[in-house]
N, C-alpha and C positions, 0 to 999 in steps of 0.2 A: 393592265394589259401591256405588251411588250410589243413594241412595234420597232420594224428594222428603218432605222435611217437614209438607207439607202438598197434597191433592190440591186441586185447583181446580176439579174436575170442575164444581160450580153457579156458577160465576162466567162462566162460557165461553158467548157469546151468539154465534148463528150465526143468519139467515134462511135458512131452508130453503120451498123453493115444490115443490107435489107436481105434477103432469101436470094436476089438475084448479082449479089455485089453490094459496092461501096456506093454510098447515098452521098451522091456533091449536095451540098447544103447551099450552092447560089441556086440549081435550079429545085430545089425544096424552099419554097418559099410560102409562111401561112399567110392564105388559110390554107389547113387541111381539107382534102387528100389532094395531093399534089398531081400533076398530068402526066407524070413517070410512074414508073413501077417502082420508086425507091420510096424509103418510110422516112419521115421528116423528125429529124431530133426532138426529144420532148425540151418542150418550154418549161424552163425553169420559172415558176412564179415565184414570188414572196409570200414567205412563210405567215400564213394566216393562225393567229393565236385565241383558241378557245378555252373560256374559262366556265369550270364546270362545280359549282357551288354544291358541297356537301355538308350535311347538318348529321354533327355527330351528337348524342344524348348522353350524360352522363349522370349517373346515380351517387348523389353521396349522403352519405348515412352521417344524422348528427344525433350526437349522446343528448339528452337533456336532463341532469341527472335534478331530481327535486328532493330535498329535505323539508319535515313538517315540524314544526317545532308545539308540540301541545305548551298551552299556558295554563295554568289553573290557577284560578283567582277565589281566594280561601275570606269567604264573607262573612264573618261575624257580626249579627244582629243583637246589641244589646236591649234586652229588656230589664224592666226596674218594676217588682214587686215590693210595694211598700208591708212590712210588717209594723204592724200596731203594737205600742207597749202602753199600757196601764198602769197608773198608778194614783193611789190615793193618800190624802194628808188629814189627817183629822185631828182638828185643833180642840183645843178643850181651854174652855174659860172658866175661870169661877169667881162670881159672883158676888159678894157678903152683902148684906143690905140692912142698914140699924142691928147695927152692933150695939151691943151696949159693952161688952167688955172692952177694959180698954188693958 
């Protein structure tokens, strides 16, 4: 807010002339309306300052760009089939029992 330091309101010189003539300004004295037919200079006030709060909305647009990255996970389950082998040995003995020859 801006406010003036000093007002100037009695410094501020203006000719004002009423319908009937020149307005003397000793016998215009406020308040208004004065006991003559002449019109009383306007009083300069100090400049009253209004602050008038505006809300501006603004739209902004955001990219959000998304990459997917598939993973494949490649699962090899080993299994173990045993195959059977067979095999046989056949031994062979032989015997002699009371020999006579020699």
């Amino acid at each position: 807010m801006l406010k003036n330091k000093e007002c100037e309101r009695d410094s501020f010189q203006m000719n004002y002339q009423s319908a009937s003539g020149s307005c003397d300004t000793a016998n215009c004295m406020p308040p208004c309306p004065p006991p003559c037919d002449c019109m009383c200079p306007p009083v300069c006030e100090c400049p009253q300052n209004q602050v008038c709060h505006r809300v501006i909305n603004y739209t902004v647009p955001h990219i959000m760009p998304y990459h997917t990255t598939v993973v494949n996970h490649h699962v090899y389950n080993h299994t173990y089939t045993p195959v059977y082998s067979y095999s046989e040995v056949d031994e062979v003995e032989n015997i002699y029992q009371n020999r006579c020859c020699k």
